[in-house]
C-alpha positions in Angstrom: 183.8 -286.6 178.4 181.7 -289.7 179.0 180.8 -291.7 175.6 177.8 -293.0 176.8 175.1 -291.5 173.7 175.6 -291.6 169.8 175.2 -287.9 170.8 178.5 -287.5 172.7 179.9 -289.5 170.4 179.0 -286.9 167.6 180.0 -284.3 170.0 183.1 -286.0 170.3 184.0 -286.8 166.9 183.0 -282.8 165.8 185.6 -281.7 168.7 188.5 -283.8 167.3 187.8 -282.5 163.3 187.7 -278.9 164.6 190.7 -279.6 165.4 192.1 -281.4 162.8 191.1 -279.1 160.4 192.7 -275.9 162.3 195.9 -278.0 162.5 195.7 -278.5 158.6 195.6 -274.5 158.7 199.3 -274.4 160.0 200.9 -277.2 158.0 199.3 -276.7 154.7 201.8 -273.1 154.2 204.6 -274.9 155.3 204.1 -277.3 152.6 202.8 -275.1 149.6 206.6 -273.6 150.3 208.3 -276.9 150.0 206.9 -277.4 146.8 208.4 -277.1 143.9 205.9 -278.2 141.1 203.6 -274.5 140.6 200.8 -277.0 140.0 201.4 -278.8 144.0 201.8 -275.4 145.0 198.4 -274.2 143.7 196.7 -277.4 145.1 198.1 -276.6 148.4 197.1 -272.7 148.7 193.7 -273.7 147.3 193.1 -276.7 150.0 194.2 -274.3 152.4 191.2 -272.4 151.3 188.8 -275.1 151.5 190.0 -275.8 155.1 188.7 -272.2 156.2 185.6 -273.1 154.9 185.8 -276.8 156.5 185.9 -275.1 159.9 183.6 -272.5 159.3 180.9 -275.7 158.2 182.1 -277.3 161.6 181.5 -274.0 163.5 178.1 -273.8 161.5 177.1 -277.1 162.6 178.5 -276.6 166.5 176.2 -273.6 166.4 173.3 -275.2 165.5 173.5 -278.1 168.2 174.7 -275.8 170.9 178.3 -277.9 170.7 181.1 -276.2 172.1 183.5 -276.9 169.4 187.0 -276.5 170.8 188.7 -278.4 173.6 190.0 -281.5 171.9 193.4 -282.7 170.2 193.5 -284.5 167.4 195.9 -286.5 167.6 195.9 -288.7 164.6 196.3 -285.4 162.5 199.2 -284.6 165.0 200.5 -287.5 163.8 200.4 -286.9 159.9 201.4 -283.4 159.8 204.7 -284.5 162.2 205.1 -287.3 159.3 204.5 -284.3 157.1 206.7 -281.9 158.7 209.6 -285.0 158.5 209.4 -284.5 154.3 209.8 -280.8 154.5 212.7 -281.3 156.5 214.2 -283.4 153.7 216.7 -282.3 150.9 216.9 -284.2 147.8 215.1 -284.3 144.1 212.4 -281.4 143.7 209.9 -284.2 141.9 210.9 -286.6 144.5 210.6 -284.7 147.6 206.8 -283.4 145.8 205.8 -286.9 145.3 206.5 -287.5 148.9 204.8 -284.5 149.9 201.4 -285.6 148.0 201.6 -289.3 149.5 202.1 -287.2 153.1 198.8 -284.9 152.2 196.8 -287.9 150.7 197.4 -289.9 154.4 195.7 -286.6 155.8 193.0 -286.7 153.3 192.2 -290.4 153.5 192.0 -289.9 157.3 189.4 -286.6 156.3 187.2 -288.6 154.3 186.7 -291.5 156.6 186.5 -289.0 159.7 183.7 -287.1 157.7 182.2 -290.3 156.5 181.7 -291.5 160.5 180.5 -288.0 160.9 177.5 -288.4 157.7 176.4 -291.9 159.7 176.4 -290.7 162.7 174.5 -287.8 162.4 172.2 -289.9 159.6 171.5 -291.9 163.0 170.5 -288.8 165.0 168.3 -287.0 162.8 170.7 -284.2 161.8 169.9 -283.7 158.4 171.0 -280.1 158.2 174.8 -281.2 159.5 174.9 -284.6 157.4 174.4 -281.9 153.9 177.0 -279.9 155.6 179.1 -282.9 156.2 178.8 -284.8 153.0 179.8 -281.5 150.8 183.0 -281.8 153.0 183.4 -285.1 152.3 183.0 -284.4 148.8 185.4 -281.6 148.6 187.9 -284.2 150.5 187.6 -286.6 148.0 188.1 -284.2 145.3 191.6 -282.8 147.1 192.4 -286.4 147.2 192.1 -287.2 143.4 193.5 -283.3 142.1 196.6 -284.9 144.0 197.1 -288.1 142.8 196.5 -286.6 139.0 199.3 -284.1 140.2 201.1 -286.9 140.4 200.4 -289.1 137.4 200.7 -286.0 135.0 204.0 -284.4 136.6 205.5 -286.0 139.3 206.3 -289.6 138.3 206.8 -288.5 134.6 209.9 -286.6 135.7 210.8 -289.2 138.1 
């Protein structure tokens, strides 16, 4: 794909969180299992949840601009769920190996909220109101994930540390 509009940018940038999220579909499980605090666990299953619903927004918003969703690989998001992948892989403290499994999922979700923040200005720039209220809610719900982990954290994890 040529980059030559902010509209194959956008195109662009759609692709690769499509599939970024669907990737977050597969190692999400894999990491609610490796969990051992019931409160990481629950965090987990329920961001798995929201993911669904992320890809069914990006789907929503494909639809609506006749954007062909599929076709890319994300491979920043590759990246962080092999990092990811690395901790479940590890033996060691329960509280330990769960801290490093929230500092794993928070490197996803920072990466999330400044993918979906590009997404908002871009699409601010091209008029698509309807996706940037799509895309902002996501970003919102991001953010959220990000801050139920660190208080995971600061309330279990490094109490017990």
């Amino acid at each position: 794909m040529s980059l030559d509009t902010l509209s194959d940018l956008f195109e662009e940038q759609l692709k690769d969180l499509y599939n970024a999220e669907n990737q977050l579909t597969k190692a999400l499980p894999k990491m609610a299992k490796k969990a051992s605090s019931p409160m990481l666990k629950k965090a987990f299953q329920d961001h798995l949840a929201e993911t669904q619903v992320h890809i069914e927004r990006l789907k929503q918003i494909a639809d609506e601009l006749e954007i062909k969703p599929t076709g890319k690989t994300c491979k920043a998001m590759k990246g962080l769920i092999e990092e990811g992948a690395e901790v479940i892989e590890e033996d060691g403290e329960d509280s330990v190996i769960d801290a490093a499994l929230v500092a794993a999922a928070q490197r996803v979700e920072h990466y999330e909220i400044s993918a979906y923040g590009t997404m908002c200005a871009l699409g601010e720039a091209l008029g698509h109101k309807n996706a940037v209220k799509i895309l902002r809610k996501t970003e919102e719900e991001e953010s959220a994930a990000d801050e139920k982990l660190t208080q995971i954290c600061e309330s279990e994890l490094y109490a017990t540390v």
